[in-house]
PAZAPA-4460 file (N, C-alpha, C; in steps of 0.05 Angstrom, whole numbers, plus 32768, in hexadecimal, padded with zeros to 4 digits):
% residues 182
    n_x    n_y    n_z   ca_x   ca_y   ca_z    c_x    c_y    c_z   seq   type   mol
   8D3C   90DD   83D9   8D52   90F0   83D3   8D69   90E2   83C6     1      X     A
   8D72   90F4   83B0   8D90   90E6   83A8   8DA9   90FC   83A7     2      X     A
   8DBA   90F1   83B3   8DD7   90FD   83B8   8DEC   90EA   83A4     3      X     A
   8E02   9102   839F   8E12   90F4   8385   8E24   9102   8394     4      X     A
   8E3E   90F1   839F   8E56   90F8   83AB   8E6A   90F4   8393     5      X     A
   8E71   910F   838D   8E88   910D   837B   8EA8   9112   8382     6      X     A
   8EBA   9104   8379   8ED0   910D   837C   8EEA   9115   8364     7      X     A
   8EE5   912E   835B   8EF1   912D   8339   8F05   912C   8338     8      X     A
   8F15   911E   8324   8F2B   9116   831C   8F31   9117   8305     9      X     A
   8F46   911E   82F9   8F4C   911C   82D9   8F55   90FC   82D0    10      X     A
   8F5F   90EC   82E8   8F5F   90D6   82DE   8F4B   90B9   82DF    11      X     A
   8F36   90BF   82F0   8F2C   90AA   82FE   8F15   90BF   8318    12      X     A
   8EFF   90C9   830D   8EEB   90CA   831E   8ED9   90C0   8333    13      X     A
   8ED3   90BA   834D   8ECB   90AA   835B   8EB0   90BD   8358    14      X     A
   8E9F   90A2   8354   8E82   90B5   8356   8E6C   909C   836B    15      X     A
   8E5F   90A9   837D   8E4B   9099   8386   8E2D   90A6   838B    16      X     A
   8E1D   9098   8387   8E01   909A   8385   8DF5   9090   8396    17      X     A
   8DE6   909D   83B1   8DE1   9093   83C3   8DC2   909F   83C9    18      X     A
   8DB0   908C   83D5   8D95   9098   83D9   8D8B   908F   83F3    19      X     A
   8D76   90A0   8400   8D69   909D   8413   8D55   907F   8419    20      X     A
   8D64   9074   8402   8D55   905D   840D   8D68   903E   8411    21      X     A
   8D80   904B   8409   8D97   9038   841E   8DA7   902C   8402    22      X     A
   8DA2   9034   83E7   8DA6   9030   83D4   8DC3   9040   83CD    23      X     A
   8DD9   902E   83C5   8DF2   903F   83C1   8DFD   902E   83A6    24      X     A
   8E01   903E   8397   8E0D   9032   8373   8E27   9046   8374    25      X     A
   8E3D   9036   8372   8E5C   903F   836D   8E61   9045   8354    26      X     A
   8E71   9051   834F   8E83   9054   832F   8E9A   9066   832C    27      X     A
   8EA4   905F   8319   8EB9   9075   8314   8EB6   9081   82F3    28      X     A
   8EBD   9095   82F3   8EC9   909F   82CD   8EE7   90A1   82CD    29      X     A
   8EF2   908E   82BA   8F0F   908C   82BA   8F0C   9096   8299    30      X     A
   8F29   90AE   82A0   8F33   90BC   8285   8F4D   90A9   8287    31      X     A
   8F4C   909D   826E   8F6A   909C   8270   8F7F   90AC   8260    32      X     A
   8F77   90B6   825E   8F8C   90D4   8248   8FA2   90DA   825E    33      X     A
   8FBA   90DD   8255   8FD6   90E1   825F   8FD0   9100   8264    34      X     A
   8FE5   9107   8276   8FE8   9123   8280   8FF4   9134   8262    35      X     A
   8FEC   9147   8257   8FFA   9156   823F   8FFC   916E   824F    36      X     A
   9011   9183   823A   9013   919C   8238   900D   91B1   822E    37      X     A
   9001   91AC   8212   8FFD   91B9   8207   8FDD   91CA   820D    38      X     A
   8FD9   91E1   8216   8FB0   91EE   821E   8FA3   91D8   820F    39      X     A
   8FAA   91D0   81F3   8F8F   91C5   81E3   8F8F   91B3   81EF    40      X     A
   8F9F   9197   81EF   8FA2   917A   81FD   8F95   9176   821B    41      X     A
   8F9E   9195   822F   8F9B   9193   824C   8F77   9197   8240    42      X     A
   8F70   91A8   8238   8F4D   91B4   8234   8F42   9198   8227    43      X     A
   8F50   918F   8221   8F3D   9170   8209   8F3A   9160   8225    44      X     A
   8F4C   9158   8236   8F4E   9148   8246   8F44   914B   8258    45      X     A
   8F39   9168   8264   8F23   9174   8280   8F14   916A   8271    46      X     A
   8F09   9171   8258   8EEA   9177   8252   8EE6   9152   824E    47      X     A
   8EF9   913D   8243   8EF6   9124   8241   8EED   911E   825E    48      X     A
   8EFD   911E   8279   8EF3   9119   828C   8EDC   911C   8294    49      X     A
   8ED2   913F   8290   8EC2   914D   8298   8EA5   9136   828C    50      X     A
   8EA2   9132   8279   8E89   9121   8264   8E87   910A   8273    51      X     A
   8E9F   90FB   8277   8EA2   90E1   8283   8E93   90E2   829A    52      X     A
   8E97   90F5   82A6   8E8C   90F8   82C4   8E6C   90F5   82C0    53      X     A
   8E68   910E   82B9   8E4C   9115   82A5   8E39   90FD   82A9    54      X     A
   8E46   90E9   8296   8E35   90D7   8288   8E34   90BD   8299    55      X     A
   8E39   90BE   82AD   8E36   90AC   82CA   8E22   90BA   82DC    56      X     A
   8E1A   90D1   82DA   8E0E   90D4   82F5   8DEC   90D1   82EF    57      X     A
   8DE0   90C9   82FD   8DC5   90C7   82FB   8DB9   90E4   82EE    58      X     A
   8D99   90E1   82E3   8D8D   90F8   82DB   8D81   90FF   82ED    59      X     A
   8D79   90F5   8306   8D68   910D   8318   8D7C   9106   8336    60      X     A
   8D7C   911D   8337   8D97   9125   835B   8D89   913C   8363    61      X     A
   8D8F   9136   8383   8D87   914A   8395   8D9C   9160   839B    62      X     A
   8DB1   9149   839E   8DC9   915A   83A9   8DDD   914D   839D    63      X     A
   8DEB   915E   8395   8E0C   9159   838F   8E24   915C   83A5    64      X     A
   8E33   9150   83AC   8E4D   9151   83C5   8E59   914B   83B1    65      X     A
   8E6D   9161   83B2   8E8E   916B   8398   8EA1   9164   83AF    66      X     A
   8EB6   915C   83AE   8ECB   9165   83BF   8EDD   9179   83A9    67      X     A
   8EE8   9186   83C4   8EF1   91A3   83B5   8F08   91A1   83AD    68      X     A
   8F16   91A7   839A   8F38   91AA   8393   8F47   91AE   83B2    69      X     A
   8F5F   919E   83BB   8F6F   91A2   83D0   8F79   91BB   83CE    70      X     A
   8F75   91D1   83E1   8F85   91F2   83E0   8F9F   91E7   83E1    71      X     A
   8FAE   91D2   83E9   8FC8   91D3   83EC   8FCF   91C3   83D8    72      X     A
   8FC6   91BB   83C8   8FCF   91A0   83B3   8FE8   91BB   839F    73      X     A
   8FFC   91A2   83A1   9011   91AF   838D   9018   919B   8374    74      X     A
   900A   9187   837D   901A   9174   8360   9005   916E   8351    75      X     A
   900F   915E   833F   9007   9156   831E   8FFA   916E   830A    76      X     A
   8FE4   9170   8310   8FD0   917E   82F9   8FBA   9195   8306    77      X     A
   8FCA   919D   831C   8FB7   91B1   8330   8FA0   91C5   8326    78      X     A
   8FB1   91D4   830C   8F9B   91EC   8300   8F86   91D9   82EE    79      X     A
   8F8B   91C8   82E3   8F75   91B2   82D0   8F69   91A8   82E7    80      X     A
   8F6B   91A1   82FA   8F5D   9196   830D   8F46   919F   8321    81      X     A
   8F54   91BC   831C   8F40   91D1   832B   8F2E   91D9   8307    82      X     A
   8F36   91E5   82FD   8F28   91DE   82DC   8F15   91D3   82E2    83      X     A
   8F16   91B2   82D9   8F05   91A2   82DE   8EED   91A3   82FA    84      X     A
   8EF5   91A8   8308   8EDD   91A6   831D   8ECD   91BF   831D    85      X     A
   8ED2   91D9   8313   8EC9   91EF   8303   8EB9   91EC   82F1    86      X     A
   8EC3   91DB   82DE   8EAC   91D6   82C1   8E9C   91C0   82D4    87      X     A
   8EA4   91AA   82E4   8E92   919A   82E9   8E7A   91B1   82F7    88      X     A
   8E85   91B6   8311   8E65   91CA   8325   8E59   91DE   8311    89      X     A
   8E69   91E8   82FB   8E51   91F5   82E8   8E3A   91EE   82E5    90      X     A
   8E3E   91CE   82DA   8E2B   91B6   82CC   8E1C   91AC   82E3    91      X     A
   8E1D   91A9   82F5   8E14   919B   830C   8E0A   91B4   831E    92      X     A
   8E0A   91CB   831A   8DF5   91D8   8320   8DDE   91E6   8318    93      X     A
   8DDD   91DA   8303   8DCC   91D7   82E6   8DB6   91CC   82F2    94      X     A
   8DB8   91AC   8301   8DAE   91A1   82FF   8DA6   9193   831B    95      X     A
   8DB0   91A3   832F   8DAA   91A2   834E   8DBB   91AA   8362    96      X     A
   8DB1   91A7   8372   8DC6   91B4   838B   8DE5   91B0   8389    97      X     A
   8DFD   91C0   8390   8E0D   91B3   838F   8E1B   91BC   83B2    98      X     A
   8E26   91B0   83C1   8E3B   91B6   83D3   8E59   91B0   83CE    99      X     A
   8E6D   91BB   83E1   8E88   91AE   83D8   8E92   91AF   83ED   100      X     A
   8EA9   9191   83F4   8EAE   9188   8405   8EC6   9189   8408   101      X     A
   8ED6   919B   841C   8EFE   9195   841A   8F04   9181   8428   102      X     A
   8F1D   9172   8418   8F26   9158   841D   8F25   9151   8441   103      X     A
   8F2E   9168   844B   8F35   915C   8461   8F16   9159   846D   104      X     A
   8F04   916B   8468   8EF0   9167   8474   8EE0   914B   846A   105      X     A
   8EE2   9143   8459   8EDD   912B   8446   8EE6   9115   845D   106      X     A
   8F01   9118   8465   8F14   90FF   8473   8F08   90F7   8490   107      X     A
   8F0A   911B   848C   8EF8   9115   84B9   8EDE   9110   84B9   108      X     A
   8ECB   9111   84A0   8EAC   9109   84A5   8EB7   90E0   849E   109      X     A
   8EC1   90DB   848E   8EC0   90BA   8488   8ED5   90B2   84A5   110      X     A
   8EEB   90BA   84AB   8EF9   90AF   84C4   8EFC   90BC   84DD   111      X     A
   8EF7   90CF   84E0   8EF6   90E1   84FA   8F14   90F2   8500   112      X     A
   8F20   90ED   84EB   8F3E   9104   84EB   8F3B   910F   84CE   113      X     A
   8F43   9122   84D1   8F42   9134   84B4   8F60   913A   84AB   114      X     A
   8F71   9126   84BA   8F8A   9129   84A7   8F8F   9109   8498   115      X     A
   8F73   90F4   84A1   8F7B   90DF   8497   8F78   90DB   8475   116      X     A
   8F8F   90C8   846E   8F92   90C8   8457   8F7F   90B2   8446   117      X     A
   8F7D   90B7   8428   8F75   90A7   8415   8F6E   908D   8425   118      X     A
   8F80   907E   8426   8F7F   9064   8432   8F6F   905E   8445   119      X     A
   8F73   906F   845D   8F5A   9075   8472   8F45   9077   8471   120      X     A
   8F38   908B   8459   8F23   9087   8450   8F13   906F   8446   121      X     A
   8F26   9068   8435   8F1E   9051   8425   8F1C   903A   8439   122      X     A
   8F28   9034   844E   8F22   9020   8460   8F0F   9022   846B   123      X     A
   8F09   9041   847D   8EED   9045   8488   8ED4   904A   8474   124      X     A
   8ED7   9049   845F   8EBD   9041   8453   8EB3   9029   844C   125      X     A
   8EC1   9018   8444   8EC9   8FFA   843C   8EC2   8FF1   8454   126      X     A
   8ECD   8FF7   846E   8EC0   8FEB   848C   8EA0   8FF5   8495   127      X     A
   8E9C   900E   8485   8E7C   9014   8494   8E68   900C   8481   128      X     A
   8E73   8FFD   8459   8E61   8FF8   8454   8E70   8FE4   8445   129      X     A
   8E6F   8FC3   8449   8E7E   8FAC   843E   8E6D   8FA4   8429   130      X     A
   8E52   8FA8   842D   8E46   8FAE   840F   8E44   8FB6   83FE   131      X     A
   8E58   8FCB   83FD   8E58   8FDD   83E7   8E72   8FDD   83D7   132      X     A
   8E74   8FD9   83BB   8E93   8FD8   83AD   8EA2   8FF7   83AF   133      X     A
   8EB0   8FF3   83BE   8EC4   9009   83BE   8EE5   9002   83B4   134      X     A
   8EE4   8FF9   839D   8EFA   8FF6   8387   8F17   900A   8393   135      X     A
   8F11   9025   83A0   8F2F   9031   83A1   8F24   9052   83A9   136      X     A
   8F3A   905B   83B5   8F32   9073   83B7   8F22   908D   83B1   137      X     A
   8F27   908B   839D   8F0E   909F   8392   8EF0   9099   8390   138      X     A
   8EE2   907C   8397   8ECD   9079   83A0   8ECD   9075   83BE   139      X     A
   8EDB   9075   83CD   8ED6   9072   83E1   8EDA   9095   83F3   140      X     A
   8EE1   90A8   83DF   8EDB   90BF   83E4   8EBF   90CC   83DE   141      X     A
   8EBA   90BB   83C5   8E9F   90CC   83BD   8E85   90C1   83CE   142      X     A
   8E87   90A7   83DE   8E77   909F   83E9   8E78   90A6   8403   143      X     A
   8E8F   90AD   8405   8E88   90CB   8428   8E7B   90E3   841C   144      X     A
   8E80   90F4   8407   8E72   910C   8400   8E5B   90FC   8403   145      X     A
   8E4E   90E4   83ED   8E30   90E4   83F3   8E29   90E3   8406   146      X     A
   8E2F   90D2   841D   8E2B   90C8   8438   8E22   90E7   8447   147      X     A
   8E3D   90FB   8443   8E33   9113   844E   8E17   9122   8441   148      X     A
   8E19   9125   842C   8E07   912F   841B   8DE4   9128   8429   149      X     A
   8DE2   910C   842D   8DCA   90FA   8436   8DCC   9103   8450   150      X     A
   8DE1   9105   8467   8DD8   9105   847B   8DD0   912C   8479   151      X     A
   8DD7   913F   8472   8DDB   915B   846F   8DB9   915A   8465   152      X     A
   8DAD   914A   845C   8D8A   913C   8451   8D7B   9138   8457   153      X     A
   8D82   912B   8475   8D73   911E   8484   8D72   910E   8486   154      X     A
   8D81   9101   8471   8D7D   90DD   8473   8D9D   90D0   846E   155      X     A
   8DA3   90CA   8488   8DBB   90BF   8494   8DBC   90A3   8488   156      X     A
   8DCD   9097   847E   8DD7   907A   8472   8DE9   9069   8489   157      X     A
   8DFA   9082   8491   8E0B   907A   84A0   8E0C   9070   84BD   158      X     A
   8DF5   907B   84BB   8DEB   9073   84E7   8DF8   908D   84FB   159      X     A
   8E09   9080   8512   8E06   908F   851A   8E2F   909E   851F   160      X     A
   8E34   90AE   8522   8E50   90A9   8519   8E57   90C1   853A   161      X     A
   8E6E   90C2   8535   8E76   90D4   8553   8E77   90F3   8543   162      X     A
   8E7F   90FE   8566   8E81   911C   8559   8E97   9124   854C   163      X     A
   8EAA   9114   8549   8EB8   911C   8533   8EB9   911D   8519   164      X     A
   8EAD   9106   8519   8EA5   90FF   84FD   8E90   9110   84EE   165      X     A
   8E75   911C   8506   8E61   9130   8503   8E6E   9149   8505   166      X     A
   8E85   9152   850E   8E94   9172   850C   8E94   9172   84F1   167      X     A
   8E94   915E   84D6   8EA3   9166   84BC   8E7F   9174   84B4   168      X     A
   8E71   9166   84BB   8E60   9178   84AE   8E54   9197   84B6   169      X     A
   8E63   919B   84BF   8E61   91C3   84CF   8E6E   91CB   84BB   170      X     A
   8E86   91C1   84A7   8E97   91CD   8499   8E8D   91D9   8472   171      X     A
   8E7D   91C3   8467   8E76   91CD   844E   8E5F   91E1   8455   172      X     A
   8E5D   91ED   843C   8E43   920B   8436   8E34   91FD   842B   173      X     A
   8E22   91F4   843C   8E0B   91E1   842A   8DFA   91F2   841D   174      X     A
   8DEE   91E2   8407   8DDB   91F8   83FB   8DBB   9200   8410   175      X     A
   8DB0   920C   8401   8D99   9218   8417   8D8B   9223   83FB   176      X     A
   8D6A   9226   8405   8D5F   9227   83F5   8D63   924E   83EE   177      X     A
   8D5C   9255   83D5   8D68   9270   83CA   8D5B   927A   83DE   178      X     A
   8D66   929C   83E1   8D5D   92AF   83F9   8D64   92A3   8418   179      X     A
   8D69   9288   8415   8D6B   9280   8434   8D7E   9284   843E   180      X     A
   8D8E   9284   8457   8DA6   928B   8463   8DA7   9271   846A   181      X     A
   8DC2   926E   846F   8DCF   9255   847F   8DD7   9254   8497   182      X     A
***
């Protein structure tokens, strides 16, 4: 099985690729295009991201883990940002399962509080896997979506974690096969 934990960003994508057989490949898609104003500039610069992303992820996935736009996010580029993760799950459910993961639920499956921040994360992943390059936040987010994604699979990477850390996964709508209930 392969799981692709994504975390979209207009400036810097954290993407990880993780499989049932203990195999984990990091990356990111960095746009560097400045924030504009103008519809045409903001639409050049989703859809630039949007490709970037694209053209990193493997051709065969089981499952996709999105994390979802913050409902409370008020700054920088909020409506392009929700944009973007729109055009992205279009494309990505084209092409396999997709789930989506809210931040906080993201925080309490990698550290066991769901108000902990960026940093938090990024430490508790970097501590449960020292083998793995986790360069900066946005991969060390996308490698909890996979992490969840795999264990939501059947096939846990992570071992064995507490119930707090297992409450985050009660929270996404995982997919299910069509006609099936959840």
């Amino acid at each position: 099985m392969i799981v692709v934990g994504i975390d979209p960003s207009l400036s810097c994508t954290g993407i990880v690729t993780a499989d049932d057989w203990g195999g984990i490949v990091t990356g990111r898609a960095k746009t560097q295009t400045p924030p504009t104003q103008t519809l045409r500039a903001r639409r050049r610069r989703t859809r630039t991201a949007l490709a970037r992303i694209l053209d990193q992820l493997p051709q065969r996935v089981d499952l996709f883990v999105v994390e979802a736009p913050s409902p409370r996010s008020q700054f920088g580029s909020h409506n392009d940002r929700v944009g973007l993760y729109w055009l992205l799950v279009d494309q990505l459910l084209a092409r396999a399962d997709v789930a989506e993961v809210l931040p906080k639920t993201r925080a309490k499956y990698a550290t066991g509080n769901g108000n902990a921040d960026k940093a938090a994360v990024k430490t508790a992943m970097r501590a449960a896997f020292p083998h793995v390059p986790v360069p900066d936040d946005n991969v060390a987010d996308a490698l909890a979506l996979a992490l969840m994604g795999l264990r939501h699979l059947g096939s846990p990477l992570d071992g064995e974690l507490t119930p707090k850390h297992l409450d985050a996964m009660d929270a996404p709508s995982w997919p299910t096969p069509e006609g099936a209930t959840a």
